[in-house]
C-alpha positions as CSV (number, residue, x, y, z in Angstrom):
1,X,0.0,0.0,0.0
2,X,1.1,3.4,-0.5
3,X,-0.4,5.8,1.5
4,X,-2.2,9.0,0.6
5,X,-1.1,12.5,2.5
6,X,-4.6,12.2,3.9
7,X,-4.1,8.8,5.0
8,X,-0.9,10.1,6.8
9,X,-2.4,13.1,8.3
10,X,-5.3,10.7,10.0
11,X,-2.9,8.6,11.3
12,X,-1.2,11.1,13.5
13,X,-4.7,11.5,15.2
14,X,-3.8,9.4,18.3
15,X,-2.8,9.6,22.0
16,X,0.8,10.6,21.4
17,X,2.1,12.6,24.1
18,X,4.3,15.9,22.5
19,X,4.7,18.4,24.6
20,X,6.2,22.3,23.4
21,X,5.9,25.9,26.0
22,X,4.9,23.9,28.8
23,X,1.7,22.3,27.1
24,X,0.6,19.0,25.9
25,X,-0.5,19.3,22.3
26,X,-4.0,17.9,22.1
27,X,-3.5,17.5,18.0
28,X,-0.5,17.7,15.9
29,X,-1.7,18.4,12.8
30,X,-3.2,21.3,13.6
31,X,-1.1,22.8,16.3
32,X,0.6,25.9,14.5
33,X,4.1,24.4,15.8
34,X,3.7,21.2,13.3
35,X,0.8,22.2,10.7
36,X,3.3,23.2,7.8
37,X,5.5,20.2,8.6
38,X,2.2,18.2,8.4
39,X,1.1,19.7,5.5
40,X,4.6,19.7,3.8
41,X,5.3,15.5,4.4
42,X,0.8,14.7,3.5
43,X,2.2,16.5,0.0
44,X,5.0,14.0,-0.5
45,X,3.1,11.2,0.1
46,X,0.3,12.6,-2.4
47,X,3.2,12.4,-5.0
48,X,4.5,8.9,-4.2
49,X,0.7,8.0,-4.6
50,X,0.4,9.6,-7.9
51,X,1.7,7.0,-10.5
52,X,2.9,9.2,-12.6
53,X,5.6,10.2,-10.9
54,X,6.6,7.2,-10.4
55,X,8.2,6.4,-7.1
56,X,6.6,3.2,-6.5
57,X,7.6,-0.6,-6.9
58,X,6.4,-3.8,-7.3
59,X,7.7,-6.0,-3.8
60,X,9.0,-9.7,-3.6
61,X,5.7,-10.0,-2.6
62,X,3.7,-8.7,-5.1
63,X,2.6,-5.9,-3.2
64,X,2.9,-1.8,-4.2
65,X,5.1,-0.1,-2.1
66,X,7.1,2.9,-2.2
67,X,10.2,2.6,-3.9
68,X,12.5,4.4,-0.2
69,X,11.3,0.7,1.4
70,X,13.1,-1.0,-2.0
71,X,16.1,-3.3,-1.5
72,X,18.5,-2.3,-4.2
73,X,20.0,-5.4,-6.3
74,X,21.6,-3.5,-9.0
75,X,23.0,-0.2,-10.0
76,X,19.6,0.3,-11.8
77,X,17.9,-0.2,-8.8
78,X,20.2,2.8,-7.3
79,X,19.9,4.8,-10.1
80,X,15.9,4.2,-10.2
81,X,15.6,5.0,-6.1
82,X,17.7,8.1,-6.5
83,X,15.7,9.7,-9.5
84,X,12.4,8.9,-7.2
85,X,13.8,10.7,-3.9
86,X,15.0,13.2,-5.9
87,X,11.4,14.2,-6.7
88,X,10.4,14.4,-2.3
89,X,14.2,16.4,-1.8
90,X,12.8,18.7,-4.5
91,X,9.5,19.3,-3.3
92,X,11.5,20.3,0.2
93,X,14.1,21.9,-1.7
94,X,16.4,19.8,0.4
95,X,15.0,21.3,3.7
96,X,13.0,18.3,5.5
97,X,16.3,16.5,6.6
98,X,14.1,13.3,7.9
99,X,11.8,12.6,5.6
100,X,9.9,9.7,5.3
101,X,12.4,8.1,2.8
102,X,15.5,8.3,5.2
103,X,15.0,5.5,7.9
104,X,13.2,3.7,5.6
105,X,16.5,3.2,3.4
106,X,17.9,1.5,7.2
107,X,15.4,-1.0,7.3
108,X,15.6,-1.9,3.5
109,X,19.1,-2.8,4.6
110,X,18.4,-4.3,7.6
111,X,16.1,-6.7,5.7
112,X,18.8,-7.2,3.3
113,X,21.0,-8.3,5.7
114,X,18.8,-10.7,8.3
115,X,21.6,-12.7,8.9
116,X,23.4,-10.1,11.1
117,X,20.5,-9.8,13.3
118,X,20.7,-13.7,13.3
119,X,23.8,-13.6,15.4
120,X,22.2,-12.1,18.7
121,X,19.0,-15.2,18.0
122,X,17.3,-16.3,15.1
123,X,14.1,-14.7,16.5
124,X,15.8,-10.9,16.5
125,X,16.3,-11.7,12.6
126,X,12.9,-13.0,11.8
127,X,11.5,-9.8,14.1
128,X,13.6,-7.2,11.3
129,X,12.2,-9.3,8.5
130,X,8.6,-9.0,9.8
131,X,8.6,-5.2,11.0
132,X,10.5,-4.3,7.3
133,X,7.1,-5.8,5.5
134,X,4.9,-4.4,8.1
135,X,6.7,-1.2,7.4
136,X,6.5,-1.2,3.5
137,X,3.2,-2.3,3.2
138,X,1.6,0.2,5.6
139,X,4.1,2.9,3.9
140,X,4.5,4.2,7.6
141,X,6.8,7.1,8.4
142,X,9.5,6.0,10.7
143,X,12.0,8.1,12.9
144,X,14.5,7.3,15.1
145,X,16.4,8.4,18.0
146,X,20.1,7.0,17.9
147,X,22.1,9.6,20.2
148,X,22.5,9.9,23.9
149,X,21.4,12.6,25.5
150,X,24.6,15.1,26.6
151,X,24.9,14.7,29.8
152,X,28.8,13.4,30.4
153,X,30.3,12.6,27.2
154,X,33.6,11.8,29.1
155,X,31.6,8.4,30.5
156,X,30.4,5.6,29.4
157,X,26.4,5.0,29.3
158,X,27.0,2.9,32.8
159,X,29.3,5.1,34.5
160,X,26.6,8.1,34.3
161,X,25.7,9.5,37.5
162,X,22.4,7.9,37.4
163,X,21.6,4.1,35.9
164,X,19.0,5.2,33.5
165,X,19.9,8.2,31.5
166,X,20.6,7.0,28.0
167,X,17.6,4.8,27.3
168,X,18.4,1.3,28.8
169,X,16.9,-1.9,29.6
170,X,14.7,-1.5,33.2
171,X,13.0,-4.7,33.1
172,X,12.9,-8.3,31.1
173,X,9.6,-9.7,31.5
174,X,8.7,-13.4,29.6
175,X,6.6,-11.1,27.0
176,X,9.3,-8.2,26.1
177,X,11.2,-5.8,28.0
178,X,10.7,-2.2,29.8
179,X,12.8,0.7,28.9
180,X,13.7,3.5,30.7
181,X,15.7,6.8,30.4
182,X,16.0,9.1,27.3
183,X,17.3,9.6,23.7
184,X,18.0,13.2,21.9
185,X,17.7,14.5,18.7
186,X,14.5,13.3,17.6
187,X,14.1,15.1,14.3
188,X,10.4,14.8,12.5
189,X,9.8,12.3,15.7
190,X,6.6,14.0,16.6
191,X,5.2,14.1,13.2
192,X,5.8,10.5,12.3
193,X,4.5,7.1,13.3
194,X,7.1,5.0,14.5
195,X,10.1,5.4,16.1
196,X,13.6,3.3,15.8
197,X,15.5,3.4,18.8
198,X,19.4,2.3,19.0
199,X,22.4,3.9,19.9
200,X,25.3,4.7,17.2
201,X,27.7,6.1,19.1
202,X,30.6,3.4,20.7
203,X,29.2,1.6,23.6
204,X,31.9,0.0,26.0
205,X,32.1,-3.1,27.9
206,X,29.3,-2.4,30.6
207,X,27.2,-1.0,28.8
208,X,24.6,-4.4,27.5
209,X,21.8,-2.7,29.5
210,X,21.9,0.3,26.7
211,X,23.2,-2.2,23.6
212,X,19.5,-1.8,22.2
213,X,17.6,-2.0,19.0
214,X,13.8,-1.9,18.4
215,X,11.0,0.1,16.8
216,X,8.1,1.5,19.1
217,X,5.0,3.3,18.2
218,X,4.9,6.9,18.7
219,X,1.4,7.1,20.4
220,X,2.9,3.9,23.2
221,X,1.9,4.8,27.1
222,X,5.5,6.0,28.6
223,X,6.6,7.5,26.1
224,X,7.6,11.0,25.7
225,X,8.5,14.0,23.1
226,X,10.0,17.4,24.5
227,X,9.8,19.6,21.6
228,X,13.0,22.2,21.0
229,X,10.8,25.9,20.3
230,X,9.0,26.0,16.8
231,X,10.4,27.8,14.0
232,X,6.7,28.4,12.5
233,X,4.7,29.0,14.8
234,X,4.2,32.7,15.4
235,X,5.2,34.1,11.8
236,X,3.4,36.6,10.4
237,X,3.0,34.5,6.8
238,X,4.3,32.6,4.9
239,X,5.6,35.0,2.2
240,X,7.7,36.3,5.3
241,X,9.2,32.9,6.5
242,X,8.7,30.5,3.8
243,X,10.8,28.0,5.1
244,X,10.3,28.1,8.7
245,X,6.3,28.0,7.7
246,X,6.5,25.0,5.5
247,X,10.0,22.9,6.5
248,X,10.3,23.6,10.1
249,X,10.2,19.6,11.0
250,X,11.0,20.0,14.6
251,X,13.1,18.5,17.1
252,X,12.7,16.4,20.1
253,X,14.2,15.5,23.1
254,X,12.5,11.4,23.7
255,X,11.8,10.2,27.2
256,X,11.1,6.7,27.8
257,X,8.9,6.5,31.4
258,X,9.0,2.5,31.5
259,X,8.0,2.1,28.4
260,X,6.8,-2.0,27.1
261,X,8.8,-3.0,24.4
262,X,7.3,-6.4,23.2
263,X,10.2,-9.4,22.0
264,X,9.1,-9.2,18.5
265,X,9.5,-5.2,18.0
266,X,13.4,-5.6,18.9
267,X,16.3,-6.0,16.9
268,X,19.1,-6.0,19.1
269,X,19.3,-6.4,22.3
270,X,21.6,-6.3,25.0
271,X,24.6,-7.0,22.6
272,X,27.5,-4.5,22.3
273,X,29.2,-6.0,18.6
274,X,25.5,-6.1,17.4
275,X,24.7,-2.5,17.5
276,X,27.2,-1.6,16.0
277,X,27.2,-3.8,13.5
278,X,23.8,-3.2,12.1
279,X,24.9,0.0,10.9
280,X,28.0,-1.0,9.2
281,X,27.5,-4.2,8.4
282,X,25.0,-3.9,6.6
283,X,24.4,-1.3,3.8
284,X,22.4,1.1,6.2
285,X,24.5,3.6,7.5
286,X,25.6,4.0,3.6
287,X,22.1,3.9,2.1
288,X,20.8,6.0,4.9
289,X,23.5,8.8,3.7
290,X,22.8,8.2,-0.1
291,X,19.7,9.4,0.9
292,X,21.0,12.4,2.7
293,X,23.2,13.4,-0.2
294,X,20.7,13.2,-2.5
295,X,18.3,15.8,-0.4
296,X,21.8,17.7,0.1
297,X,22.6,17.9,-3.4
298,X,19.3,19.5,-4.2
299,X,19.5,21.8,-1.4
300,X,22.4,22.8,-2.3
301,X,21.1,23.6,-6.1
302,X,18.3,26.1,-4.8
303,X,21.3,27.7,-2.5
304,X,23.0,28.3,-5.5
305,X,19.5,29.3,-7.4
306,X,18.7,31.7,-5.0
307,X,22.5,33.3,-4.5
308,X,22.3,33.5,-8.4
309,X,18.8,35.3,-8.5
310,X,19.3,38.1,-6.0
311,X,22.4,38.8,-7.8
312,X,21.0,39.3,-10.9
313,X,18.1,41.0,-9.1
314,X,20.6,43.9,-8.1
315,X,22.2,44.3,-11.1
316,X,25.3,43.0,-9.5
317,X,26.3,39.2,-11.5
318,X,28.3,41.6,-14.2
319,X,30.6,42.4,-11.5
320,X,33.9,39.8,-12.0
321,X,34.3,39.6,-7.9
322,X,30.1,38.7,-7.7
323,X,31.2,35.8,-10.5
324,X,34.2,34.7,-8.4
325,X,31.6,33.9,-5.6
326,X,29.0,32.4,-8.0
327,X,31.5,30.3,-9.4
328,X,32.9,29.2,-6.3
329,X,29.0,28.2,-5.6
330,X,28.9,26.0,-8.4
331,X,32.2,24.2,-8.1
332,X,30.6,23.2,-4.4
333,X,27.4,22.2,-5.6
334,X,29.2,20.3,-8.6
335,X,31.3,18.6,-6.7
336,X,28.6,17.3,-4.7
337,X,26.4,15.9,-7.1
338,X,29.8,14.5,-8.9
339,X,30.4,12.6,-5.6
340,X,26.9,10.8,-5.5
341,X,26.8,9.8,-9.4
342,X,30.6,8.6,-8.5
343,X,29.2,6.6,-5.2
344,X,26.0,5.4,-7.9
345,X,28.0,4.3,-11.1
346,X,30.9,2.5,-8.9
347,X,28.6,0.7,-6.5
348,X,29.5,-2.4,-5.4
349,X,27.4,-5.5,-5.4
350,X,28.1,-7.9,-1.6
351,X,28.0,-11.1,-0.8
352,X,24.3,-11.2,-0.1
353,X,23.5,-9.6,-3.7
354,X,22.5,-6.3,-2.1
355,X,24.0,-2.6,-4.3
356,X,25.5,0.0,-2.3
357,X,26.7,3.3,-3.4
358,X,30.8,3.2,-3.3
359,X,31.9,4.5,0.4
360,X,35.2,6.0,-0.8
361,X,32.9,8.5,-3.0
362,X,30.2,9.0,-0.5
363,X,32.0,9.7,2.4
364,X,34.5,11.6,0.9
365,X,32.3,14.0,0.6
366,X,30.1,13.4,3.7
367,X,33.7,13.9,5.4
368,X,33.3,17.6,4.3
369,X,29.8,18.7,4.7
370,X,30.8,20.4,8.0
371,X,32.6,22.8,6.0
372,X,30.7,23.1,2.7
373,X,27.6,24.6,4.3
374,X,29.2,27.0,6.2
375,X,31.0,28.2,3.4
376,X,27.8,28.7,1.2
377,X,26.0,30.1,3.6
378,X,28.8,33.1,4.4
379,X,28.8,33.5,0.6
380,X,25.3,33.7,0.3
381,X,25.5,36.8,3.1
382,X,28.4,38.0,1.4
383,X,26.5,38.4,-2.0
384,X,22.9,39.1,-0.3
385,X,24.9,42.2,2.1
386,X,22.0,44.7,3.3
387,X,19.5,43.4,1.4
388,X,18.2,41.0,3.2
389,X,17.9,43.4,6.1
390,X,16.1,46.2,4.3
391,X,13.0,44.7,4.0
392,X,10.1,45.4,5.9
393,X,9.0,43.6,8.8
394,X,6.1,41.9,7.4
395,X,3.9,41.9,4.2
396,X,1.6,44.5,6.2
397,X,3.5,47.3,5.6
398,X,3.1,46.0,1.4
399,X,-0.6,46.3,2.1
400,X,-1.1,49.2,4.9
401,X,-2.5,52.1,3.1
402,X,0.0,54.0,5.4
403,X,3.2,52.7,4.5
404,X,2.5,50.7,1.5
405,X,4.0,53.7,-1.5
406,X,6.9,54.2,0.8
407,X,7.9,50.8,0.3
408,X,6.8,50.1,-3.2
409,X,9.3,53.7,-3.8
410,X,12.5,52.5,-2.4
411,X,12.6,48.6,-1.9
412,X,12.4,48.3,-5.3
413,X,15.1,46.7,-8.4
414,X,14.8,47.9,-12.0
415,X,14.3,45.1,-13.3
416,X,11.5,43.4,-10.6
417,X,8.6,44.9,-8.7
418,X,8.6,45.6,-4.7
419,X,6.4,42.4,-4.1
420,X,9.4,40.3,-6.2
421,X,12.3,42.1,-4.3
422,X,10.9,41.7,-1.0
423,X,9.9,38.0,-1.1
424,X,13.4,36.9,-2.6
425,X,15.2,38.8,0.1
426,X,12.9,37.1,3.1
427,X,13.6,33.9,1.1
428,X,17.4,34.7,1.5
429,X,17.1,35.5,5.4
430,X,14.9,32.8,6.2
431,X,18.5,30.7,4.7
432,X,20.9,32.9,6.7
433,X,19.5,34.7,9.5
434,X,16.9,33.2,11.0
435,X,16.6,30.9,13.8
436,X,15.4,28.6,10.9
437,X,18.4,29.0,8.6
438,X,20.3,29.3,12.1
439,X,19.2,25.8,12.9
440,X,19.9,24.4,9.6
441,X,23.5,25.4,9.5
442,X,24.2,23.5,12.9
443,X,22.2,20.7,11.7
444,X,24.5,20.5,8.6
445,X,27.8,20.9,10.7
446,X,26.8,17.8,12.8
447,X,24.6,15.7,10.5
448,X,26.9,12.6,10.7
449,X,28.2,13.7,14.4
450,X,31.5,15.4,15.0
451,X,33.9,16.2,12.3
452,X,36.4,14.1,13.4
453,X,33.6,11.2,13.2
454,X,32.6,11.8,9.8
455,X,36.1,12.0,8.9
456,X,36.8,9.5,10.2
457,X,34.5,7.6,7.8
458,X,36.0,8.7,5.2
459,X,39.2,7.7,5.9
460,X,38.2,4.0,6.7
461,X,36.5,3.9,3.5
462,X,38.7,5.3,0.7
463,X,40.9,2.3,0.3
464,X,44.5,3.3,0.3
465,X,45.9,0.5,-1.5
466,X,45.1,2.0,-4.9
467,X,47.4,5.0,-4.0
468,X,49.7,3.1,-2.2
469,X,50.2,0.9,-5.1
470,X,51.0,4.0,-6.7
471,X,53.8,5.2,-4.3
472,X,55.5,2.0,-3.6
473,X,56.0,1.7,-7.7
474,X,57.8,4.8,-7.9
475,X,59.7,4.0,-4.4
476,X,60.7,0.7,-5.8
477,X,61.6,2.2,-9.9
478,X,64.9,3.9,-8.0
479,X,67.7,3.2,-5.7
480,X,70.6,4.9,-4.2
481,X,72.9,5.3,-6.9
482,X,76.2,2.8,-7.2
């Protein structure tokens, strides 16, 4: 089945328990904190369930699903999944960072690899098997939570100052297991329907009690989402924030209060190697950042788009230093896109038959998205320079008999009307001065973690023999001479 954004927007109507400004929110889809968000992912799932636009597949099972639950086999099938989520990144413009398609592509992996789950009990692999087709054919929208909350970095989940901070293991009863603590960083959490719960940072000896893996419903008794302050909620219009209105997806700080966790809805449990390995050895930490590269590329494109347009807008693009800066742009957003058709066209095929990008190719340039936003962004400012702060403070002075000629006089280009000007220009400080653009830049600076961590993947996955090769040949074509 593949859902309608109608169908999604009723399925949020339950007892889930989101708090934001001290108050539970009685609905989510219509609280003004999470309406655009709402609005923005029922519109993505309106296109996957138009079959025109083709983002759809036919399963193993002969069932229609949408094409983010499909297990690659091929570099067709990569090529095929990234032209479909292309389509959802470019409805976003590359600003919903966890949409619907981005956990989905981990449990298409886990599925493709069961056999790694099989190593903790055979049950834990048939239990990733089941939830996968549960998952596909209900075309649910999954989240997850995989990051300790910062309390003591320094220690170890067990050394913390109290046992159950980090989300841990409480109780085992014959029927499941009760969890308890907390889990940060819950992007699009309160907005979706089921929530993946592990922990990808390393775990130490001593810490089995937090070596978890399992999905868990959003609307389950215990459990708890403490909203970060909305972005949309408050604006004057959209034509004055467009982002924060439509794209602000929200973030959430996850409590588990004893929360039931049934045997079949875990994955892992209460194994160290394990959790770990279901991210690297399977395809899903690599799938799940195809898919983020794919929305990056894109958002990248309309950075460059709208960098381009305001500088044409003031006249300013004939200016050899403005086409230093555009240029510089588009060598970034090149080399972007260069990297994931690179990571696409050299995939490699493993021993279960599954296709994954090439990691030297993705992660290369995962290993430098902590300094490629930044460096738009300050561009962007650079170009944009007053502009974006002469505007006026909201479309009422465009329409107040008072003020509206004053504005239409001298917030103005000769070559597009007031209205044109001033809706670019809040379009470029929604990007850099907001606390919506302000939000996205740290969100891009630690999408993958630290930049050591995401570094660090890249150096484990480049493969230095090829350029050792290289070196040792020349060392070996010449000697001290006789």
């Amino acid at each position: 089945m593949v859902r309608t954004g109608a169908e999604y927007i009723a399925s949020l109507k339950d007892n889930r328990c989101v708090y934001i400004n001290g108050e539970r929110v009685s609905d989510i889809t219509t609280h003004p904190a999470f309406s655009g968000i709402v609005k923005t992912f029922a519109s993505l799932y309106d296109m996957a369930a138009d079959g025109a636009n083709g983002m759809t597949y036919l399963t193993e099972d002969g069932t229609k699903a949408n094409i983010a639950y499909k297990i690659p086999r091929s570099r067709e099938d990569l090529a095929e999944r990234r032209i479909a989520l292309t389509k959802w990144a470019e409805a976003t413009n590359g600003f919903a960072g966890r949409s619907p398609d981005h956990v989905a592509s981990f449990l298409a992996s886990f599925a493709g690899h069961p056999e790694v789950f099989e190593r903790g009990g055979e049950r834990f692999a048939q239990n990733v098997l089941h939830y996968y087709k549960m998952a596909r054919d209900q075309d649910l929208f999954v989240t997850y939570v995989i990051i300790p909350p910062q309390i003591d970095r320094s220690k170890a989940a067990h050394e913390q100052e109290e046992k159950f901070l980090p989300v841990g293991v409480y109780e085992e009863r014959a029927d499941g297991i009760v969890v308890r603590g907390s889990q940060m960083l819950g992007t699009s959490s309160a907005v979706s329907n089921h929530l993946f719960v592990s922990c990808i940072t390393p775990l130490r000896p001593g810490d089995e009690d937090y070596a978890l893996s399992f999905v868990v419903p959003i609307d389950t008794p215990g459990l708890k989402f403490y909203a970060r302050p909305s972005f949309a909620q408050d604006k004057p219009s959209s034509f004055d924030y467009p982002l924060s209105t439509r794209y602000d997806e929200s973030d959430a700080l996850v409590v588990f209060e004893d929360v039931f966790i049934p045997w079949e809805q875990i994955f892992v449990y209460k194994n160290i190697e394990l959790t770990r390995a279901q991210f690297h050895e399977t395809p899903a930490h690599i799938l799940g950042n195809t898919q983020a590269q794919i929305r990056f590329v894109t958002k990248l494109k309309f950075l460059l788009g709208v960098a381009r347009k305001m500088t044409e807008m003031n006249g300013t693009d004939k200016f050899p230093q403005v086409q230093e800066k555009l240029g510089e742009l588009a060598s970034i957003a090149a080399q972007v896109e260069g990297s994931l058709y690179a990571s696409e066209y050299n995939c490699l095929i493993d021993h279960k038959g599954i296709a994954k990008p090439h990691p030297r190719f993705l992660y290369g340039v995962v290993g430098m998205q902590d300094s490629i936003y930044p460096r738009i962004i300050s561009i962007i400012r650079e170009l944009a320079g007053g502009g974006v702060l002469q505007v006026p403070s909201s479309y009422k002075e465009m329409i107040n008999p008072e003020t509206k000629d004053d504005i239409r006089k001298y917030i103005r280009s000769s070559n597009a009307s007031t209205e044109e000007k001033v809706k670019l220009f809040k379009l470029a400080w929604d990007i850099v001065g907001s606390e919506f653009g302000g939000r996205h830049q740290q969100y891009e600076l630690f999408y993958n973690g630290a930049p050591f961590v995401v570094r660090g993947y890249a150096f484990r996955n480049y493969g230095y023999e090829e350029p050792l090769k290289l070196v040792n040949r020349f060392l070996d074509s010449y000697g001290l001479p006789e």
